[in-house]
C-alpha positions as CSV (number, residue, x, y, z in Angstrom):
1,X,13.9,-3.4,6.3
2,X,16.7,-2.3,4.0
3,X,15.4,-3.8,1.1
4,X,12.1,-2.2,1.4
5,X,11.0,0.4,-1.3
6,X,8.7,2.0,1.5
7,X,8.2,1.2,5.0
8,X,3.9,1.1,5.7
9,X,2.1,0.8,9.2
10,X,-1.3,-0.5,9.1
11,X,-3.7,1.9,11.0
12,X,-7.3,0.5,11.9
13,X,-9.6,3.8,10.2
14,X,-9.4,5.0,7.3
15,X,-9.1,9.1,9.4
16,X,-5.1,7.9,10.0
17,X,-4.5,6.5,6.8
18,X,-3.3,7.7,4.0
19,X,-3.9,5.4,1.3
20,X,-6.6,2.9,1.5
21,X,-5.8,-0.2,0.1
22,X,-7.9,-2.9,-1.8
23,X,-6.3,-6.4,-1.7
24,X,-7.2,-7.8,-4.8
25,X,-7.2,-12.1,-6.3
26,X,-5.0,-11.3,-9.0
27,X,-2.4,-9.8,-11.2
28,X,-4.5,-9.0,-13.6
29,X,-6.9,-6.9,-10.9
30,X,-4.0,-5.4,-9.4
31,X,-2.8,-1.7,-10.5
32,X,-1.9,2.0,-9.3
33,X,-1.0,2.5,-5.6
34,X,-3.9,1.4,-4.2
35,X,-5.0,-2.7,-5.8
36,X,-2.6,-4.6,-4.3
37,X,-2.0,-8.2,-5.2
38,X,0.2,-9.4,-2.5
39,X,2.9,-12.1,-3.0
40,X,5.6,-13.6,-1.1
41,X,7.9,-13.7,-3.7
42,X,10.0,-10.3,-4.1
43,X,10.8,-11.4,-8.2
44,X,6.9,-10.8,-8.8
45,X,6.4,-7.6,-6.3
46,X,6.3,-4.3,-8.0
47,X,7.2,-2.7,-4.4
48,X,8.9,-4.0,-1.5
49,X,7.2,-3.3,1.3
50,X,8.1,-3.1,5.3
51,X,5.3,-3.1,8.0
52,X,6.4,-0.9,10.8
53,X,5.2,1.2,13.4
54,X,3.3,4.6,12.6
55,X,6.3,6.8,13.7
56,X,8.7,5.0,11.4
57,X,6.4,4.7,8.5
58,X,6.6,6.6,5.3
59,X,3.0,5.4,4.0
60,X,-0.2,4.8,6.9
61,X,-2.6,2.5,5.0
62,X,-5.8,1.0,5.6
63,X,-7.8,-2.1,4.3
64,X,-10.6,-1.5,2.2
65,X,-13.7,-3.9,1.1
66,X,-14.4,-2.2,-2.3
67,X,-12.5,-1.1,-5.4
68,X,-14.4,2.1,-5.2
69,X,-13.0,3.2,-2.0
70,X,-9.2,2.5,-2.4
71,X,-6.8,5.6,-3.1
72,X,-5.0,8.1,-2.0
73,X,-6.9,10.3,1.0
74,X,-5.1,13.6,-0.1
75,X,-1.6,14.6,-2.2
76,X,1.4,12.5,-0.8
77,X,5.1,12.6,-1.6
78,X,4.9,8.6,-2.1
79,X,2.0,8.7,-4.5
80,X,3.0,6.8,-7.6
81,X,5.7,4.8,-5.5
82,X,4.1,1.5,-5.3
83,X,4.0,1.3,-9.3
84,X,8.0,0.5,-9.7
């Protein structure tokens, strides 16, 4: 948790989130807040991450299917954070 750039809980609709989130198949795809290409190794991430309960979180986010839907719901002090 002390290494995370932001600390996220994963909420189940998209009314608590956010940010809704498109996981994405590759670097390439991924970009902005809201395509994320996830990795396991912290060299490659552009943001450190911490999944944690939705009182502790800076960031609620929530899963989308389509590029099209993924963003930002409404202005956010952590908007632009994930690009690092």
């Amino acid at each position: 948790m002390g290494e995370a750039h932001i600390r996220i809980a994963i909420v189940a609709t998209r009314e608590e989130a956010d940010l809704l989130v498109h996981k994405v198949s590759s670097w390439g795809l991924a970009r902005g807040d809201a395509l994320w290409f996830v990795t396991r190794s912290k060299q490659d991430a552009t943001a450190w991450i911490f999944p944690t309960s939705v009182g502790m979180a800076d960031v609620k986010i929530c899963f989308v299917d389509n590029f099209s839907e993924a963003g930002w719901q409404k202005s956010h002090p952590y908007k632009g954070k994930f690009n690092r």
